[in-house]
Each structure stands twice: as structure tokens, then as C-alpha cells.
N, C-alpha and C positions, 0 to 999 in steps of 0.2 A: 606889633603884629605877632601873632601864634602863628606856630605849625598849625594849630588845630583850624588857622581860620581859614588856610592855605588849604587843605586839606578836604577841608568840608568844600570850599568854592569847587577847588579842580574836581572831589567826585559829582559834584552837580551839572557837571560841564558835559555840552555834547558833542565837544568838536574831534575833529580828530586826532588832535595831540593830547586832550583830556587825558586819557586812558593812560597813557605810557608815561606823560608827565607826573600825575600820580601816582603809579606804581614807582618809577624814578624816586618822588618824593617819601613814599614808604619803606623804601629801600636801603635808604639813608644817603641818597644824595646831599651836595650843599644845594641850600636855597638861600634867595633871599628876597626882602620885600622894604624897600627904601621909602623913609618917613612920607615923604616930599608924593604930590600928586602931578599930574601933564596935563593937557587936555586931548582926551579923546579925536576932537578935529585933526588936533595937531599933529599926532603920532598917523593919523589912518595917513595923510599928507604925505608925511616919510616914507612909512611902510609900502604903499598904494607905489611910488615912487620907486622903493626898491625891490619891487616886486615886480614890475613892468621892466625893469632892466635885465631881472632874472630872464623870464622871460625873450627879452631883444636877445639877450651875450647864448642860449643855448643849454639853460639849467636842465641836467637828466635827471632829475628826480623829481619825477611826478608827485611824489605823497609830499617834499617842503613846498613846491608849486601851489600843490592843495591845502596844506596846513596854512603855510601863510595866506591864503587867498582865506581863505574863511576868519583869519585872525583880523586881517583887513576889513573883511563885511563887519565882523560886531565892531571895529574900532567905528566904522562909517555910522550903524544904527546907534551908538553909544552918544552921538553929535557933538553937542557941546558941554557934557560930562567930562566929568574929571575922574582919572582909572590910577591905579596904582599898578608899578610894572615890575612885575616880582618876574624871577630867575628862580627854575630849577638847573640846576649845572650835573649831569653826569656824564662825564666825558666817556665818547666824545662827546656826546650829544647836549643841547643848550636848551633850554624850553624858556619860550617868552610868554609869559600870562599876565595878561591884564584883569587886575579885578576894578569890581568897582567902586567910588568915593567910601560907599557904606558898607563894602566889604560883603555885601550879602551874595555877591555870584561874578562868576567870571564872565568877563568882557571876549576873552578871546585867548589862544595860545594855538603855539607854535612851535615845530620842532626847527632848533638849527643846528649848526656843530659849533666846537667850541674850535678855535682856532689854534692851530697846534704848530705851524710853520716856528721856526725858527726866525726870530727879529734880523730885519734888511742893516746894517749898518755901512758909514760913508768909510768909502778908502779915501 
């Protein structure tokens, strides 16, 4: 996997995190895009799932509400496709994009944060 191909998919993209995951990635954020494919059902499943909790528990941020709900829709229209789930990381901010099997255009992305707490450990 290229930048170049990372690059070319997110400016193709119309979603809402497109824009800023791109710029993120031209800016010289870390990315990354792991050999291995998921499938599409699989992950909308998850997402669909952890989005709805958002949701229930009282998420104040309407634009990751909205990003991920639209990263959810293409996992859903993607079906039973297989997406590749690259990582732009500029902290704090995390972007989730899925491309697709053949790399020709993104499935879907999403802004999150990168998780910055300090590790729970046992007394």
C-alpha cells in the first residue's frame, strides 16, 4: 500500500471526514493501511453497534455522531465486500477509512480521537 493510494481514495471521498483526513494525511500525519482485508458486513455490525451506544450514553459531538453515521452507511452499501481499514492518526484526532478490496475509492471514514488517558492499573 502507497500514500499515493491513500491519497488519491481520501481526495475522491465525499464524506465528512474526507476533507480533514486528507489534509491530516498531507500534512504528515502517521498512517497506516494493514495487509489483511475484514468484511464490510462485519465491521458496519460493529460500528452500527458502537454507534447506537454513542448515541444511548449522550455523545456531544454532533459532526463524530455524523461522521460515523455516514462511515456506517457505506460500510452497509459495501455488503458483503471486503474494505481495507487504514488509520490516519494526528493526535488528537484518529480517522477511520475504509477503502475498498481494489483500492479504487473509499468505503467510508471517520473522525475519532486518539485516546490519550493515562493506563488503569491494579493496586
Amino acid at each position: 500500500m502507497t500514500f499515493e493510494v491513500l491519497r488519491s481514495a481520501l481526495a475522491r471521498n465525499g464524506s465528512i471526514s474526507g476533507p480533514a483526513a486528507l489534509a491530516a494525511l498531507l500534512s504528515g500525519a502517521r498512517w497506516e493501511v494493514p495487509s489483511n482485508t475484514a468484511s464490510a458486513r462485519s465491521l458496519w455490525a460493529i460500528w452500527c453497534d458502537r454507534l447506537d451506544m454513542l448515541v444511548e450514553t449522550g455523545e456531544s459531538d454532533p459532526s463524530l455522531l455524523e461522521s460515523l453515521a455516514q462511515a456506517v452507511d457505506g460500510l452497509h452499501d459495501a455488503g458483503d465486500s471486503r474494505v481495507y481499514m487504514a488509520t490516519v492518526i494526528d493526535p488528537p484526532r484518529r480517522f477511520h477509512v475504509y477503502l475498498s478490496e481494489d483500492l479504487a475509492h473509499c468505503v467510508g471514514a471517520w473522525e475519532g480521537r486518539v485516546n490519550e488517558q493515562a493506563p488503569r492499573t491494579a493496586t
